[in-house]
C-alpha positions in Angstrom: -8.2 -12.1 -17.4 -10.2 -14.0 -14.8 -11.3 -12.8 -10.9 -12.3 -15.2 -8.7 -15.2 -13.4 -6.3 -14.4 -15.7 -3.2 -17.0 -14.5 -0.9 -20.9 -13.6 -1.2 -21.6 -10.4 -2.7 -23.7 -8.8 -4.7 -24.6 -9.1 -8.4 -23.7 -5.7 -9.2 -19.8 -6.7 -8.5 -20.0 -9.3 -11.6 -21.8 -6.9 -13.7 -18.9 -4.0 -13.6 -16.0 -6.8 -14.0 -18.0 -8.5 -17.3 -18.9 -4.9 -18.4 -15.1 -4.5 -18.1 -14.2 -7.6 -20.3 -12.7 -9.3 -17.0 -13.9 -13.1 -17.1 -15.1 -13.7 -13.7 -16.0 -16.9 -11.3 -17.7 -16.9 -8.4 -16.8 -19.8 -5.6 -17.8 -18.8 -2.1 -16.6 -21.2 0.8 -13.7 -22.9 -0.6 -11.2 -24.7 1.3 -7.4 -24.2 1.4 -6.8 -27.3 -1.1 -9.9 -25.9 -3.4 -8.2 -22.8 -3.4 -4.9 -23.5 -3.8 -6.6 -24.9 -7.0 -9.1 -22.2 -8.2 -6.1 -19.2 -7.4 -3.5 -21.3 -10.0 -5.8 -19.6 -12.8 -6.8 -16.1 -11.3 -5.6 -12.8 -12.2 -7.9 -10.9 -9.6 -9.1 -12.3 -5.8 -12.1 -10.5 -3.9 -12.9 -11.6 -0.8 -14.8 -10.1 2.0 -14.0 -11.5 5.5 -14.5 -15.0 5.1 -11.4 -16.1 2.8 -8.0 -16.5 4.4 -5.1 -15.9 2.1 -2.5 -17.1 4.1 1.2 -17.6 2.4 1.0 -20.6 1.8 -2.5 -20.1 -0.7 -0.4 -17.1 -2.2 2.5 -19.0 -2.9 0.4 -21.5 -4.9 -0.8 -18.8 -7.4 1.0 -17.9 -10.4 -0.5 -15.9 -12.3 -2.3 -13.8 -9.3 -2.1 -9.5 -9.8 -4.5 -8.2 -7.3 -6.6 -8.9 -4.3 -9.5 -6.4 -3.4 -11.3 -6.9 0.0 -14.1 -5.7 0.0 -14.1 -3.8 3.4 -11.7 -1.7 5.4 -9.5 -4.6 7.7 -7.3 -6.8 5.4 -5.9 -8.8 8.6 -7.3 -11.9 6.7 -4.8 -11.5 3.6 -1.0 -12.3 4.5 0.2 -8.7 3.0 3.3 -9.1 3.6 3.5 -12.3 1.4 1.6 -10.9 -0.8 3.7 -7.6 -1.5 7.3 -9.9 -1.7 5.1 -11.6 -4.8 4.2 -8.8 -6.2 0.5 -8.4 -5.6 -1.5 -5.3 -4.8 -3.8 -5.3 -2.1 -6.4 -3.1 -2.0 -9.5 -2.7 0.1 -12.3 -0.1 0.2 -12.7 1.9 3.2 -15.3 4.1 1.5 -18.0 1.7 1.4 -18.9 1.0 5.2 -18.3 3.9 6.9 -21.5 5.5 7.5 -23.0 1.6 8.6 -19.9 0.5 10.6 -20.4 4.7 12.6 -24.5 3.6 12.7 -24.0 0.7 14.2 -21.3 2.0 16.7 -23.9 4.4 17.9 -26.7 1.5 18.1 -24.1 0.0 20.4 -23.8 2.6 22.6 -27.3 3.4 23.3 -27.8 -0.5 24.1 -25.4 -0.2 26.3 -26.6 2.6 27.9 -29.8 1.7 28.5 -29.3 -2.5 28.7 -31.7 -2.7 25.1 -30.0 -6.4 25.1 -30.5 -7.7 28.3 -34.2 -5.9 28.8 -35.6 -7.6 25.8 -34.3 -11.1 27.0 -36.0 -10.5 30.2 -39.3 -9.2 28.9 -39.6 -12.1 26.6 -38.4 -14.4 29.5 -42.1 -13.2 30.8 -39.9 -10.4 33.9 -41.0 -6.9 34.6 -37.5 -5.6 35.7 -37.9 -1.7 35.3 -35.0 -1.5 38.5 -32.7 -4.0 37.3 -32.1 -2.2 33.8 -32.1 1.6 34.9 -29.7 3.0 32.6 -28.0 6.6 32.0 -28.4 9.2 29.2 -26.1 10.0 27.0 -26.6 14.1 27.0 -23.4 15.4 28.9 -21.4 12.5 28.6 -17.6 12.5 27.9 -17.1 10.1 24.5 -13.8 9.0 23.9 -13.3 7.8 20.6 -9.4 6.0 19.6 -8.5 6.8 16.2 -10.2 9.6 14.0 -10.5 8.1 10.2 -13.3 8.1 8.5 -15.2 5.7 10.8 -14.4 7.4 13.8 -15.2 10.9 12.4 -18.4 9.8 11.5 -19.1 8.4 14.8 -18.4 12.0 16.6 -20.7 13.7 14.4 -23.6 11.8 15.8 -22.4 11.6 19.2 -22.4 15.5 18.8 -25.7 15.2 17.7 -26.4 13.5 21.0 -24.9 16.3 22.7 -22.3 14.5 23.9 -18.9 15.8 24.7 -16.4 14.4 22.2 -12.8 13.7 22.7 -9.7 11.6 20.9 -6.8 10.9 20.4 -5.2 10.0 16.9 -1.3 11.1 16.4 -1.9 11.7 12.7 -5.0 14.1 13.0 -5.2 17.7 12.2 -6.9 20.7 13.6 -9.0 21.7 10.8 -10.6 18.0 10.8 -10.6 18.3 14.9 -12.7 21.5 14.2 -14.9 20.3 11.4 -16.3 17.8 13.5 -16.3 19.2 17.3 -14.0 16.8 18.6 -11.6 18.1 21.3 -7.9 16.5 20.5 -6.1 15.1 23.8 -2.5 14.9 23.5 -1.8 11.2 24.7 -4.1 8.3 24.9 -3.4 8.8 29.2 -5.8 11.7 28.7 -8.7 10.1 26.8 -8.6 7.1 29.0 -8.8 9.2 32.4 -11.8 11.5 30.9 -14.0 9.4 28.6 -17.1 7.8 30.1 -17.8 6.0 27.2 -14.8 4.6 24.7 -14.7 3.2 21.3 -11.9 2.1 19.4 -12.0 2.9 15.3 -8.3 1.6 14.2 -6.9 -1.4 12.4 -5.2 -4.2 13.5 -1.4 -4.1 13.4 1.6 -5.0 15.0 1.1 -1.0 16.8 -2.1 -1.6 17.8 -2.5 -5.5 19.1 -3.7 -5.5 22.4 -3.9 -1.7 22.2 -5.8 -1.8 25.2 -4.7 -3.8 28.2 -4.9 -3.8 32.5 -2.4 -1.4 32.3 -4.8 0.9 30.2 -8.2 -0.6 32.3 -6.2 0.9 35.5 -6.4 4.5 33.9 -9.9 5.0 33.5 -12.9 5.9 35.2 -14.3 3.4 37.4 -17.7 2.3 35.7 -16.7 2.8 32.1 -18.2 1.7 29.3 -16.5 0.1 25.8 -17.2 -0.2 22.1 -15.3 -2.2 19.4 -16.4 -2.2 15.8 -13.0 -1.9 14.7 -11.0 -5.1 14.7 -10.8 -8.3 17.5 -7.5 -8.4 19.0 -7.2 -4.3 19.8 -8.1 -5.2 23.3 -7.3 -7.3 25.4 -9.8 -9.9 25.9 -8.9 -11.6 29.3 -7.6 -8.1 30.7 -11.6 -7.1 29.4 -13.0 -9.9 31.3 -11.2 -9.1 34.5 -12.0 -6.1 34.2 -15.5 -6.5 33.6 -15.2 -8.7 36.8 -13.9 -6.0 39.0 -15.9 -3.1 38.2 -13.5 -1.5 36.6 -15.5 -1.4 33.3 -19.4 -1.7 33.6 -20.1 -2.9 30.6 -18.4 -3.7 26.9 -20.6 -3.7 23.7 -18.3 -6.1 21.5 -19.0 -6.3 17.3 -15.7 -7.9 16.7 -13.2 -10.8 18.3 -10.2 -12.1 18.2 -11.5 -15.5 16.9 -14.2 -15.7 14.7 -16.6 -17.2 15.4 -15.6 -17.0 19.5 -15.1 -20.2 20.7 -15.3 -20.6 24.3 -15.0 -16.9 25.4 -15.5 -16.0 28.7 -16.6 -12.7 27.8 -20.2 -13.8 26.0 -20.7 -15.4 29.6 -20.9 -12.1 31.1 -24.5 -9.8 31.4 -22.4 -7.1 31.3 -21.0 -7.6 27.7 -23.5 -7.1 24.7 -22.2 -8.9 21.2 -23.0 -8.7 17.9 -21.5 -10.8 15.0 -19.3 -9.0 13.0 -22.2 -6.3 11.8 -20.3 -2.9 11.4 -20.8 -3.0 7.4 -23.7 -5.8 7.3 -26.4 -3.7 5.7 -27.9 -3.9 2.2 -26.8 -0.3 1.5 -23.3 -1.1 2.8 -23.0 -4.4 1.2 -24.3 -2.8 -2.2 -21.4 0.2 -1.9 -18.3 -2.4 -1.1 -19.1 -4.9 -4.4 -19.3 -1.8 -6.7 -16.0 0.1 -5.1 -14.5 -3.7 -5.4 -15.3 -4.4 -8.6 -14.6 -1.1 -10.0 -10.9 -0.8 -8.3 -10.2 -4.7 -9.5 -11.3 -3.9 -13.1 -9.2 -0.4 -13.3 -6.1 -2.3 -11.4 -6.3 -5.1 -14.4 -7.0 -2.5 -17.2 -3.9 -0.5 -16.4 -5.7 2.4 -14.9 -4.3 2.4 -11.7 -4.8 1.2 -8.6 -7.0 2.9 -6.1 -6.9 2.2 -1.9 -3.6 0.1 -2.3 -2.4 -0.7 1.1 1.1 -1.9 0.3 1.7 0.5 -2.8 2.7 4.4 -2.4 -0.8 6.1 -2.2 -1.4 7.9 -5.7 -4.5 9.3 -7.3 -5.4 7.9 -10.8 -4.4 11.8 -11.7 -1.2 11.4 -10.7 -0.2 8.4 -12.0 -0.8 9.7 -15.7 0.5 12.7 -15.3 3.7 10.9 -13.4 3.7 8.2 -16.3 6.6 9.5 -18.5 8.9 9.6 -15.4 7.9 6.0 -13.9 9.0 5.0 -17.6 12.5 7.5 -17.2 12.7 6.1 -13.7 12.5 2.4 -14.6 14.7 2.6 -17.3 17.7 4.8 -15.7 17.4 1.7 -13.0 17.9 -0.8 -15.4 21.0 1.4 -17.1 22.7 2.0 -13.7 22.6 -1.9 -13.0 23.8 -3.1 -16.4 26.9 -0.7 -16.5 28.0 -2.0 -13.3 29.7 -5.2 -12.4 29.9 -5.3 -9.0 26.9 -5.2 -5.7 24.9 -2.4 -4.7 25.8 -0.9 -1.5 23.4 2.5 -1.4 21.0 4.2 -4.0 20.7 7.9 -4.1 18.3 10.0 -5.3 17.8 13.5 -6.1 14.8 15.2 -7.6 15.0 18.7 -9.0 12.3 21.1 -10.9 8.9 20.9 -10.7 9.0 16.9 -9.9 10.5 17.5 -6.4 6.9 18.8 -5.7 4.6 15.7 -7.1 4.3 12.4 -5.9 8.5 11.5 -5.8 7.4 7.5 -4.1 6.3 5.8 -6.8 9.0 7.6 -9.2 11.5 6.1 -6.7 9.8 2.4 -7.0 9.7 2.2 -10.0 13.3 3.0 -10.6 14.2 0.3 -7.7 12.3 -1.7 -10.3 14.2 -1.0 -13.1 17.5 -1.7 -10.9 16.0 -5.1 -9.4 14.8 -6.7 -13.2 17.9 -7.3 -14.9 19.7 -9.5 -12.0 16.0 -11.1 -10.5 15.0 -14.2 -12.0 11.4 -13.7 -9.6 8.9 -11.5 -10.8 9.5 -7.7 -9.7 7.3 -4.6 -9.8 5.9 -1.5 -8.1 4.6 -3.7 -5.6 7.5 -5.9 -4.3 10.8 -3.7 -5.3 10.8 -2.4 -2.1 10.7 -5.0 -0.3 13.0 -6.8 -2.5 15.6 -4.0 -2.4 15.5 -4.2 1.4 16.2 -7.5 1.8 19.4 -6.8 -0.2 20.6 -4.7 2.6 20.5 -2.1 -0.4 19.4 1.2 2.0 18.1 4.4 0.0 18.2 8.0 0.2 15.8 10.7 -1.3 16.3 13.8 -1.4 14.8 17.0 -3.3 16.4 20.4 -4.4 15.4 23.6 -5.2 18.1 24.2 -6.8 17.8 26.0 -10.7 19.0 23.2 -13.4 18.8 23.3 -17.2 15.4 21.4 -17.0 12.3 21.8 -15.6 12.3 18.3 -14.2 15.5 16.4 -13.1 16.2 13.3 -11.8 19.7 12.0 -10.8 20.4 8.7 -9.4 23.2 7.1 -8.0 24.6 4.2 -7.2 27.6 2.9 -5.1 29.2 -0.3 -5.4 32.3 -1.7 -3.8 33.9 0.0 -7.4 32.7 3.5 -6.8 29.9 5.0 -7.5 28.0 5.9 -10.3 25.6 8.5 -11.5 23.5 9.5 -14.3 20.6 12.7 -14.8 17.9 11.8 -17.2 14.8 14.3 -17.9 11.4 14.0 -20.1 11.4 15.7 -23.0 8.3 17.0 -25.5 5.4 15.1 -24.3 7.1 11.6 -23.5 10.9 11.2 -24.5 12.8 9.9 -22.2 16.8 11.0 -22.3 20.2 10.9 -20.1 21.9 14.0 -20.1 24.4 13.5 -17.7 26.4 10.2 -16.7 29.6 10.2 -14.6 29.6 14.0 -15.3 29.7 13.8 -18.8 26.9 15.6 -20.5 25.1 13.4 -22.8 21.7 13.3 -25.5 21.1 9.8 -24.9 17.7 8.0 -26.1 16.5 5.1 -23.6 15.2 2.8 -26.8 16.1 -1.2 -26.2 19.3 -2.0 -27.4 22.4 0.4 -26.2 25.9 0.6 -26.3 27.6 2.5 -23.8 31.6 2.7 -24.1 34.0 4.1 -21.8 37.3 5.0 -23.6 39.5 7.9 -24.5 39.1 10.5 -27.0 41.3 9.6 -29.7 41.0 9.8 -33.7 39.0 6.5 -35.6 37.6 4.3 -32.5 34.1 5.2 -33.4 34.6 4.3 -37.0 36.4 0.7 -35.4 33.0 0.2 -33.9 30.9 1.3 -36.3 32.8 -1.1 -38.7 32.6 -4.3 -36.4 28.7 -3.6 -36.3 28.7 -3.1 -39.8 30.0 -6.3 -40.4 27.3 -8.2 -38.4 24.6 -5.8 -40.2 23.5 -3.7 -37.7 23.0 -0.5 -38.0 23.8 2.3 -35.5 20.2 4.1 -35.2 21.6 7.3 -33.2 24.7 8.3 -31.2 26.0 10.9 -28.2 29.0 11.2 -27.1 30.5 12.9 -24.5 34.2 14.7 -23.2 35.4 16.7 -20.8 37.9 17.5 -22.9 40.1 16.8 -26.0 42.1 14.0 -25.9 40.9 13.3 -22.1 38.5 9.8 -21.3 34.7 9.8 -22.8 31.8 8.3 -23.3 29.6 7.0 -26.2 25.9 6.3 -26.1 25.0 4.2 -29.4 21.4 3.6 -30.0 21.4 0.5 -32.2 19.1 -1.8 -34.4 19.8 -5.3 -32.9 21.3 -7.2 -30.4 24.9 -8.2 -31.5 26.4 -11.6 -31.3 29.1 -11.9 -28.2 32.1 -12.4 -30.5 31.3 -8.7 -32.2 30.7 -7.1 -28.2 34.6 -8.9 -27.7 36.3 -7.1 -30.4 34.3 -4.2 -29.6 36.1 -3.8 -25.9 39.6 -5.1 -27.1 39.5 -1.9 -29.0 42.3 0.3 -28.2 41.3 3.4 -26.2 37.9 1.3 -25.0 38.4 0.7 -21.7 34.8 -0.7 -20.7 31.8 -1.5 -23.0 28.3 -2.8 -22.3 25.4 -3.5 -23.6 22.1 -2.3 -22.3 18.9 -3.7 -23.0 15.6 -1.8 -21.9 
């Protein structure tokens, strides 16, 4: 396995990918066609900020299983290419926080007291104790947009500055509101009116591009100040700059643009507006904290242990995926079963989870089943990662739902499909420690084991058919390893489940369905 580390970082990130047995090659500063070259070979990318992987470099790699960046914004990886190719993305938002909520705070007292502007002007050989009088921080309203962990670390030291905290953040809860004095307003209106000082702690998405515009200037308070260490492109930089130009907003402290480096802004003409160049997570401690979480989340993704701070995988904990590891494996495999019994397209996918699995992490039970119904009839790769993606562009829509209801097992999970044929459904459960089964398909109850080669016959129940079969397969030597078979009752249709040794030639799987009382047969390969 190799990783190519495509931007500067520490040592310490080699050392825990070698230590690993991952193979790894360092090449900062490479160019579109150098890395279209380098990323042919790669299992693993980390980058930092510096590194576009654009669709176009994605599509060139082959080989290519994950991509760690080693910060919190991935708006320089094209995710969305990435996921329809099947690679994770990770990034580590542990890392930085406590620099990127430092530096925030650095920001504000500069621009509360001009820091910036007053050294220029001493060094410039000035004396101007008027020109920079400035305002304290003690009693001030602080509005801070979007409460992760950035933003929560940045109102526990504006609390400390016995500021008044507010924000706004739709997905917050009390008892974090609580933990860290911050006062919740209902709407972003509300922050904007109060706050005498804003920053912005959110990434950059299609929800939160130009998050801040004129429209949102025109709500505050005349004379307001503004922080961004989150991501350029949040606000509105012309609407800023007229702003700025007005009044409106006194002064902006800016870490982050919408280009970078910025090219011709008219903001950096302004005194009002203080910059920095991308330093939120640019200190040794931070830098030291990002390679390790990198390195150690590329080396467990490649390893098979899991993949930690996934942004375009269901979230699960490294706990949950082992203890969830016997039903991805059910899950995949009653996927691939539904899709090789069936002749005809997928309209809708249901399903249902029952027992004590209705309670865990259901998401990644449900990908991996899409997976297992995706494989058979995809000729590009498919996995955790792209099968939903994949399924949606199918038009194939889903529906989960759990039950409380009692069952014969302690964990159930029944699927179905329909298809402009019908519909279809099977059950399947774990049992022991890690033995897959269907006990239910169609409504016929069933033992069957999920091993790689299966025969599944549709007929009617009728004297000698199964000795027919077991006669034809005899004759090719292969041996029939297990069997179920199931009836509603006698003489009515049924089903056989036949676990066998090999995979038989076509002309034996022909006289097998012109049996009489087989009315379907298929093989199923897992």
């Amino acid at each position: 396995m190799l990783v190519l580390i495509a931007d500067d970082l520490p040592d310490v990130c080699n050392e825990i990918l070698q230590n690993a047995g991952v193979e790894v090659l360092k090449k900062t500063g490479l160019k579109p066609p150098e890395l279209d070259a380098v990323i042919k070979m790669c299992d693993g990318v980390i980058v930092r900020s510096n590194t576009k992987l654009t669709a176009p470099v994605l599509e060139k790699s082959e080989k290519l299983k994950a991509i760690c960046r080693a910060g919190v914004g991935v708006d320089n990886i094209d995710v969305p290419a990435a996921t329809k190719k099947g690679i994770v993305v990770m990034n580590t938002p542990a890392g930085n926080i406590i620099s990127t909520a430092e530096h925030t705070i650095a920001l504000l007292c500069s621009l509360s007291r001009f820091v910036p502007q007053a050294c220029a002007s001493v060094k410039e050989g000035k004396w101007e104790k008027k020109k920079f009088t400035g305002q304290q921080l003690t009693g001030k309203t602080f509005g801070i947009i979007g409460l992760g962990r950035v933003g929560r670390q940045v109102a526990k030291r504006a609390a400390a500055l016995e500021m008044k905290v507010i924000g706004y953040d739709p997905f917050i809860t009390t008892e974090i509101s609580s933990q860290y004095n911050i006062h919740i307003v209902k709407n972003l209106r509300d922050l904007l009116a109060q706050a005498d000082y804003i920053t912005i702690h959110v990434t950059l998405n299609k929800e939160t591009k130009n998050l801040i515009t004129s429209k949102e200037f025109s709500l505050m308070k005349k004379g307001v100040q503004i922080i961004n260490c989150a991501r350029g492109g949040v606000i509105c930089e012309e609407d800023l700059y007229n702003a700025i130009k007005t009044g409106q907003v006194a002064g902006a402290a800016l870490d982050v643009f919408e280009e970078e480096p910025p090219k011709d802004n008219k903001l950096l003409q302004l005194e009002e507006v203080i910059a920095t160049p991308h330093l939120g997570a640019s200190t040794e401690e931070a830098q030291y904290a990002v390679a390790i979480e990198a390195a150690e989340q590329m080396a467990a993704a490649l390893t098979g242990k899991g993949y930690k701070n996934a942004v375009n995988l269901s979230p699960y904990s490294p706990e949950e995926y082992a203890s969830l590891k016997s039903y991805l494996a059910l899950a995949e495999k009653m996927g691939s079963f539904l899709t090789q019994i069936n002749n005809a397209g997928i309209q809708t996918l249901d399903i249902v989870y029952t027992g004590e699995i209705s309670h865990k992490n259901i998401r990644i039970v449900t990908d991996s089943l899409i997976v297992g119904l995706l494989k058979p009839s995809l000729e590009e790769g498919v996995n955790l990662v792209s099968a939903p993606t994949l399924l949606a562009e199918r038009g194939i829509k889903v529906n989960v739902t759990t039950s409380s209801n009692a069952c014969d097992f302690s964990s159930l999970v029944a699927a179905k499909i329909t298809t402009s044929n019908g519909e279809t459904c099977i059950s399947g459960t774990v049992f022991g420690k890690n033995e897959p089964r269907l006990v239910d398909i169609n409504g016929y109850g069933v033992e069957a084991i999920l091993n790689e080669q299966i025969l599944v016959l549709f007929g009617r129940d009728k004297p000698g058919f199964i000795g027919q079969v077991g006669s034809l397969l005899g004759n090719k030597n292969i041996n029939i390893a297990h069997m179920t078979f199931g009836r509603k009752e006698v003489g009515g249709n049924t089903i056989s489940i036949l676990n066998i040794d090999a995979v038989p030639p076509q002309d034996c799987l022909n006289e097998i369905k012109q049996l009489n009382h087989i009315d379907a047969a298929f093989l199923v390969q897992l």
